[in-house]
Structure formats: C-alpha cells, structure tokens
C-alpha positions as CSV (number, residue, x, y, z in Angstrom):
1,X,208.2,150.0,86.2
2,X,204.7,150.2,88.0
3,X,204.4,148.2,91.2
4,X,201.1,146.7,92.1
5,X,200.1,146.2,95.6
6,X,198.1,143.0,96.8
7,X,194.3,143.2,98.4
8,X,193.7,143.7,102.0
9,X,192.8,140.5,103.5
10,X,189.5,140.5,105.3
11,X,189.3,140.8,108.8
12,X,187.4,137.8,110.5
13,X,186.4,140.0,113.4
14,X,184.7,141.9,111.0
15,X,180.5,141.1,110.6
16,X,179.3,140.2,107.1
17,X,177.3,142.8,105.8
18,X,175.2,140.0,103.5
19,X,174.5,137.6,107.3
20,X,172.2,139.5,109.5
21,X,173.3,139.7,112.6
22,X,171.2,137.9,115.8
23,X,170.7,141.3,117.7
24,X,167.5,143.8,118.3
25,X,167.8,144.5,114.8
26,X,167.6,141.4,113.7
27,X,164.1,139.8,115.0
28,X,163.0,143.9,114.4
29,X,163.4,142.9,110.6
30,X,161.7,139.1,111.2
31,X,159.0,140.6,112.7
32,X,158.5,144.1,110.0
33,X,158.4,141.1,107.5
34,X,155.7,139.1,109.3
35,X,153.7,141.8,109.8
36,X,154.2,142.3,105.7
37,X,153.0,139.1,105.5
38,X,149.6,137.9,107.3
39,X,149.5,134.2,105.9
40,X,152.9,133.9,108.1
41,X,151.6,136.2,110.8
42,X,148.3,133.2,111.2
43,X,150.3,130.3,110.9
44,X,153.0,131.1,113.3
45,X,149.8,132.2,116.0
46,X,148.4,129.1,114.9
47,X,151.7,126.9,116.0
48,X,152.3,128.7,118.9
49,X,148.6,128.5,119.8
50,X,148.4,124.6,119.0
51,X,151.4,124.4,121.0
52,X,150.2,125.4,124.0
53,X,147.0,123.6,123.7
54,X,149.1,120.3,123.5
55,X,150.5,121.2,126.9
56,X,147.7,121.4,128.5
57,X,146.0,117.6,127.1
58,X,147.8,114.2,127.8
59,X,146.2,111.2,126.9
60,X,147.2,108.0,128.6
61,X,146.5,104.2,126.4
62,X,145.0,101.3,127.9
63,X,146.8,98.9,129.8
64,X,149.4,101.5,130.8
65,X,150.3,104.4,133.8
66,X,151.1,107.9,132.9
67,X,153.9,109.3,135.0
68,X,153.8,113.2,134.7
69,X,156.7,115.1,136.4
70,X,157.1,119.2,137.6
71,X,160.4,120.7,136.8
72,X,162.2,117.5,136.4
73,X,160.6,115.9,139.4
74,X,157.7,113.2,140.1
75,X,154.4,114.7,140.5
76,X,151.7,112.0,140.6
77,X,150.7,108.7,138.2
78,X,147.7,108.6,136.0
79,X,145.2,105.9,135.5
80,X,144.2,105.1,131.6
81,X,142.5,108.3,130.4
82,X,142.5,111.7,128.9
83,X,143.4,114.5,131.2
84,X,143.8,118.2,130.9
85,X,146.9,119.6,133.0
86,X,148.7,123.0,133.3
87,X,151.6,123.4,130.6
88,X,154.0,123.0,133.6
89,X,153.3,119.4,134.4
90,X,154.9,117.3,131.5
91,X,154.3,113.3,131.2
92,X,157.5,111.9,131.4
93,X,157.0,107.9,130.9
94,X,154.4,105.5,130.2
95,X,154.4,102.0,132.5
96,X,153.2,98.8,131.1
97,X,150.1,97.7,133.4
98,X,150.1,93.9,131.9
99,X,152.4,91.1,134.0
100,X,155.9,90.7,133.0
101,X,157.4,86.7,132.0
102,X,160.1,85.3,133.0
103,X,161.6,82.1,132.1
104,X,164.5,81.2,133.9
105,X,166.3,77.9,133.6
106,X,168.8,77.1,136.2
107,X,171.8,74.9,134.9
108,X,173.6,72.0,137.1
109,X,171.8,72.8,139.9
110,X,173.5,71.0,143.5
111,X,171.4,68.7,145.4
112,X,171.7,67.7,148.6
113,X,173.2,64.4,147.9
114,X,175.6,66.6,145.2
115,X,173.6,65.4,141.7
116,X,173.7,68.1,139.2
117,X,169.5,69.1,138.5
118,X,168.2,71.1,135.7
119,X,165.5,73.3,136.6
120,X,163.3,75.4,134.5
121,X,161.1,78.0,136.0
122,X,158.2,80.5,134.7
123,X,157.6,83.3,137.0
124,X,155.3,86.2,136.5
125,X,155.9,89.6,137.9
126,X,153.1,92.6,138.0
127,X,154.2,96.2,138.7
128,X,152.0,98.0,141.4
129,X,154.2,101.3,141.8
130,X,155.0,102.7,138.4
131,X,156.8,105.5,139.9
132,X,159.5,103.1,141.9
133,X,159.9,101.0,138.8
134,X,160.9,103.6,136.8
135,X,163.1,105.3,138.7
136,X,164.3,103.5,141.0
137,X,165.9,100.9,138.8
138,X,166.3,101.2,134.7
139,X,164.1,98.2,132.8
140,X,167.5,96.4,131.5
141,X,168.8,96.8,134.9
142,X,165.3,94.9,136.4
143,X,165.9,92.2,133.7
144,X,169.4,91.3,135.3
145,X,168.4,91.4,138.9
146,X,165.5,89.6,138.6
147,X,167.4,86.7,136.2
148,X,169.7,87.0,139.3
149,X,167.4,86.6,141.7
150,X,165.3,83.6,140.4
151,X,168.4,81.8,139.5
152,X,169.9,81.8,143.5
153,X,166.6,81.3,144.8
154,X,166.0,78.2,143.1
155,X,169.7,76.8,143.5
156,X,168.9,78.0,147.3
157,X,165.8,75.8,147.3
158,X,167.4,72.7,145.4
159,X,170.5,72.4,147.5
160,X,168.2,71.5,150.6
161,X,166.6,68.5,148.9
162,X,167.6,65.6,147.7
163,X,167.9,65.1,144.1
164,X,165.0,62.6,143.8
165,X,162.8,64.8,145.8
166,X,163.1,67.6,143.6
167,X,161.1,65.5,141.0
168,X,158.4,66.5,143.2
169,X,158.9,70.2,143.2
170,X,155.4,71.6,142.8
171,X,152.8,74.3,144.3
172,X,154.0,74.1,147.8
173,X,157.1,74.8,146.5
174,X,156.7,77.1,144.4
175,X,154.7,79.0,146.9
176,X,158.1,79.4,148.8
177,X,159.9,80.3,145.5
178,X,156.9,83.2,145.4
179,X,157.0,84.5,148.4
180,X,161.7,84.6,148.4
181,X,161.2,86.4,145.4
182,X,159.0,89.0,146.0
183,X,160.3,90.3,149.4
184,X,163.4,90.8,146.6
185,X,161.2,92.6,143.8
186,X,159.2,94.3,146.9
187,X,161.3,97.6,147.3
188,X,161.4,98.2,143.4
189,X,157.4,98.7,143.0
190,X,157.2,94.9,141.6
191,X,155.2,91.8,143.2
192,X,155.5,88.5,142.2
193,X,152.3,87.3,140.5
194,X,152.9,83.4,139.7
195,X,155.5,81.0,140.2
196,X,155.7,77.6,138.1
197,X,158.3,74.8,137.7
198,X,157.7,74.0,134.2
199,X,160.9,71.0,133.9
200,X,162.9,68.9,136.0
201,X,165.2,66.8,134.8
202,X,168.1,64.8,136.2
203,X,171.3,63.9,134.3
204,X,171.1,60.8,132.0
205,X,172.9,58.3,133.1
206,X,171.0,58.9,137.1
207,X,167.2,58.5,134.5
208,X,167.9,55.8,133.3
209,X,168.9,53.9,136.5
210,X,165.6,55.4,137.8
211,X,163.6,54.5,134.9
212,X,164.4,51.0,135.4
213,X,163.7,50.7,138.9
214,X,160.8,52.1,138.6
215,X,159.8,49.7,135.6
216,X,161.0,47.0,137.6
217,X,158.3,48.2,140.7
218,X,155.7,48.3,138.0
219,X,156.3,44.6,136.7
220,X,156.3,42.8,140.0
221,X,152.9,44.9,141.1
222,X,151.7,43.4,137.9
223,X,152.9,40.1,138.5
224,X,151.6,40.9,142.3
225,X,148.1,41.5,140.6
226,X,148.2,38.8,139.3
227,X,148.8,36.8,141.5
228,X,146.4,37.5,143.9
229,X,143.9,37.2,140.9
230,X,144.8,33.5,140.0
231,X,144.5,33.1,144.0
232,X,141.1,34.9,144.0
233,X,140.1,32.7,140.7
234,X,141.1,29.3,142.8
235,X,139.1,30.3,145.7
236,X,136.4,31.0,144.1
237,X,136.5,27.6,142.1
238,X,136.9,26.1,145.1
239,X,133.9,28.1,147.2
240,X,131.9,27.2,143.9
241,X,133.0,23.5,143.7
242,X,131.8,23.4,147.5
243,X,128.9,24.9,146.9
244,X,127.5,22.5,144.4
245,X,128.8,19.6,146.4
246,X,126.4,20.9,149.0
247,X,123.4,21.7,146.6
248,X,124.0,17.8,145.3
249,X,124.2,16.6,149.2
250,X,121.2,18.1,149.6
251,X,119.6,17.2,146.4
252,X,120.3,13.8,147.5
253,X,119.3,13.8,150.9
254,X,116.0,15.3,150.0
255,X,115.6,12.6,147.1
256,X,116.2,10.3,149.8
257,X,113.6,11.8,152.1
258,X,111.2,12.3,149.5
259,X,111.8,7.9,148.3
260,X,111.6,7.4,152.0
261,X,108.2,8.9,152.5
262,X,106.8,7.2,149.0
263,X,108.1,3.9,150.3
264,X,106.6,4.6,154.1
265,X,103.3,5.4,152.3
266,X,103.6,2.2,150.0
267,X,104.3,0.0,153.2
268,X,100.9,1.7,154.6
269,X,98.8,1.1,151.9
270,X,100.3,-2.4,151.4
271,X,99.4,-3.2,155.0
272,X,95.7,-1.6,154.5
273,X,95.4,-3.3,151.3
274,X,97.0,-6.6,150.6
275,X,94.5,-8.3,148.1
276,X,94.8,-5.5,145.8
277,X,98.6,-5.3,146.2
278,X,98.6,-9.3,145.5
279,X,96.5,-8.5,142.4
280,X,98.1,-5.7,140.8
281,X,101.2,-7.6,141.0
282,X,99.6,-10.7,139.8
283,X,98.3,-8.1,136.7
284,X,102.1,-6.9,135.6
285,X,103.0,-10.5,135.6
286,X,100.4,-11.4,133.3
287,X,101.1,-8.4,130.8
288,X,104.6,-9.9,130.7
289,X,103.4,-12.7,130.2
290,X,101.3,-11.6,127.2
291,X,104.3,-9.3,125.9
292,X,106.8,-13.0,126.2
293,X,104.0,-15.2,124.5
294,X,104.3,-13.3,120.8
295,X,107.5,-14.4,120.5
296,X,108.0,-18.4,119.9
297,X,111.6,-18.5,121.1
298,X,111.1,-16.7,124.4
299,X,111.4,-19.7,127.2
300,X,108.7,-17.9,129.7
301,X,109.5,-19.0,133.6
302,X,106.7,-18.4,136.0
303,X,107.9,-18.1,139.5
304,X,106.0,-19.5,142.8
305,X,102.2,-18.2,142.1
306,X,100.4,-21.8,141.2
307,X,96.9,-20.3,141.9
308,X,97.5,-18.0,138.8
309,X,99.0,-20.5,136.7
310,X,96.1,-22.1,134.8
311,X,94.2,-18.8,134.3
312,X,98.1,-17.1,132.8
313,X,98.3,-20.2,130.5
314,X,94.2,-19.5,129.6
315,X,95.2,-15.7,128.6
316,X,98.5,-17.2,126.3
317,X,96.5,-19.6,124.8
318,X,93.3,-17.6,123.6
319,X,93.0,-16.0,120.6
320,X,93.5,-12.5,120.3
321,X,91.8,-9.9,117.9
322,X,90.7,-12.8,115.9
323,X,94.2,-15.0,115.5
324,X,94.1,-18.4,115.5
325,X,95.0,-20.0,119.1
326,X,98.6,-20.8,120.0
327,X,99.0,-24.3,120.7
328,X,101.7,-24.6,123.5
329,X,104.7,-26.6,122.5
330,X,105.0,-30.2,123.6
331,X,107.2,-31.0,127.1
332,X,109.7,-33.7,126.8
333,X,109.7,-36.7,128.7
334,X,113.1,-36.5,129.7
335,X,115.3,-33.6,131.1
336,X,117.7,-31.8,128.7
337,X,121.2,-32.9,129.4
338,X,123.6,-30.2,130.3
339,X,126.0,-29.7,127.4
340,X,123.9,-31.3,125.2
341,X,121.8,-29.1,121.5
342,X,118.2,-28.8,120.9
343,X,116.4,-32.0,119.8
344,X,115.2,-32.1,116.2
C-alpha cells in the first residue's frame, strides 16, 4: 500500500516570483525598459515638463481674488489676472468679488406696545479681505451668523418702537440697521454694502382697524373739502351778487346824472328859446292831430291852445295828396246824456 504525501502549503512571507518587488531593482527594470522605449521616454519628460510649467502660471477669472498659500500657509491675494509664481507658492481658493444677498425675514417681531410685526429685510454684504473670509470663518458658517445677526438686530430695533411707527421704518433706519451690522461682519473681512426694508406688515385683525381709521380720516377731509368749497362757491355768489348790485347802482346813478344834465340843458334852452319851444310843441300836436283825423271814429280833444285851433281844424280839413276834403261831422244841439247810446 503506497502512501501519498500532501503539497507544502505556500509560505505568505514568501515574495512572488511573478510580482516584482518595489525595491532598487524594481524602478532599475522600469527605467532599462523606458530607455528600450523612446515614445515613453518623450512622453513621461513631456508630463513631467508640462507639470512643472503648470506650477509656475496661475490664472485668476474676473470678478474674483486668488489666494495663493506657502507650505500650507497664506502668502498674499491676487487681483484678476495671469501671474507667473515659483512652483512653491500654490493658489489655494478663489473669493467671489461681487456683493453677497441676503434676505432675511424676521417673524412676530415685539413692539414696544407688545404687537407681533413682520419684518422683511434685504441686506447686501461685499467682502474686502478675502484672506479673513476664508479662513477665518467657513462660507456655511458666514450664512448662519449673518442670518443671526440681521434677525436680532432688527428685533433689537423693532422692540424700541411702537408698532405703528414701524410702518415708517425707512433709510434713517436702515442706516442704523447698516452701520449694527457691519461693526458685526467687520472682524470677518465683510462690510455691509446696503440695507433695505422691503415689507412691513402688522397682524390682520390690528390692519384692518387701521385701515378703517385711516379711511374714515380720508372721508371727513373730503367732506372737509368740501365744505369749505360750497363755502368758497357762496361767497363768491355773494361777492358777485354785490358786485353787480353796485355796477346797477352806479349804472343808475349815472343814468340819473346823465337825464339830469339833458333835462338842465333843456330848461336852458327852454328859458333862451321859448317861441320855438311853444312851436315845436304846437307842431307834435298837430301831427297827432293829422295821425287821429284818418280815422272817423277817433273823438279828437284839443286841450287849452285856442290860438291854434282854427289853423289845426284848417290842416284836418284840407285835402291831402289829392283826396276829397273831410267834412267835419255835425255838433249836437244838446249834450249827450250820461248813460244814454249814440243817436241815429
């Protein structure tokens, strides 16, 4: 009966002869088969050579800050550009130049009188030292603190006013709200560029009370208005009413003055000139005369001028543009009776 025997196990200890080994003879062979091959030999000179020459050029965009460190610490910060350094400076971090927005809305912020006020503010940081912002304070960690800071800065400012007062938070205001928050930002490279309070608004129930006040203001200044415009409408009815009552006074009063002299200068002419008076009016009596004697039924009565009578009847009784003479009618021997008709 043969007996077999079982294989020696390997020893781990042992190097593979297949894996070559990290030692002198190792990179002896990596090199022997470099120099075999000169397309490896150029482009491994090329990488190494490339390589270096990135080192040595940093390019930094626009709108940004190159920080470049020296065996892991700050060296200096450059402006937007292309540079050429030695290989030991390495740029570490680029810093956004552009200004940083925040909005920030506070919730239920206290008044003074104790109302609950909604605020919502825009601020606008800028960061003038790159180098402090970065490491000074991580960009996540900036976002809390300055959420932080706006949110008790404004509840600061809020709870020292009244609650209708801060309706009329605006640049004075924020001005404060500016200047709090950048002696805050101040040691971390940041200033505060702009401070806005885009929304205030108090709780419901307090706007609506305040919207009807202020709706009943509006109405009595309008019924104010107008008011004083019916008053100013009356007086000056009443200043024009007066005014024409003097324009007629004085229209009359110079009518008057005017009748007066015409009359004054009448009486003088009268007084130098009686005969002509006498016989103009002596003249209209007979044109009336002439104007009553066309018609048959007119009943003419002469009044007390007897030394024109006979020459009046003369002009009735002649003919006229050729007409045959009017015979005057005959006079009754006895007076008419009162109550009594015509006689036939």
């Amino acid at each position: 009966m043969t007996t077999t025997h079982p294989e020696p196990l390997l020893d781990a200890s042992a190097p593979d002869p297949h894996v070559p080994t990290a030692g002198v003879g190792f990179w002896r062979d990596a090199f022997r088969r470099l120099r075999k091959s000169r397309q490896a030999m150029t482009g491994a000179v090329l990488l190494v050579v490339f390589s270096f020459l990135g080192r040595l050029f940093i390019k930094v965009p626009e709108g940004a800050w190159g920080l470049v460190s020296r065996r892991n610490r700050h060296e200096r910060t450059l402006l937007p550009g292309n540079y050429v350094v030695p290989p030991w400076l390495t740029l570490t971090h680029f810093v956004a130049r552009r200004e940083i927005v925040f909005d920030a809305p506070i919730a239920a912020a206290p008044s003074k009188d104790g109302v609950r006020v909604n605020v919502d503010v825009l601020v606008t940081f800028r960061v003038v030292d790159p180098a402090r912002f970065v490491y000074q304070i991580s960009i996540g960690d900036y976002d809390q603190f300055a959420q932080a800071a706006i949110q008790d800065t404004v509840r600061g400012l809020v709870r020292n006013m009244a609650s209708l007062d801060t309706l009329d938070l605006g640049p004075d205001q924020a001005t404060k709200l500016k200047a709090a928050l950048g002696k805050l930002t101040g040691p971390f490279g940041v200033e505060v560029a702009a401070a806005t309070f885009t929304s205030i608004t108090l709780p419901a129930e307090m706007s609506a009370s305040l919207e009807a006040q202020r709706l009943a203001i509006m109405q009595l200044a309008e019924q104010t208005q107008q008011f004083a415009l019916e008053q100013k409408k009356l007086q000056d009815k009443a200043a024009l009413e007066s005014q024409e009552e003097a324009e007629k006074k004085g229209s009359v009063e110079h009518e008057a003055t005017v009748e007066e002299l015409r009359l004054r200068h009448m009486e003088d002419r009268l007084a130098a000139h009686p005969n002509a008076a006498r016989y103009d009016l002596e003249l209209q009596r007979l044109k009336v005369a002439r104007a009553l004697a066309k018609n048959t039924r007119a009943v003419v009565g002469l009044g007390a001028a007897p030394s024109l009578t006979p020459f009046i009847e003369a002009e009735i009784l002649s003919p006229a543009n050729g007409e045959e003479p009017v015979k005057p009618a005959p006079r009754s021997s006895s007076p008419r009776k009162t109550g009594q008709g015509p006689t036939t």
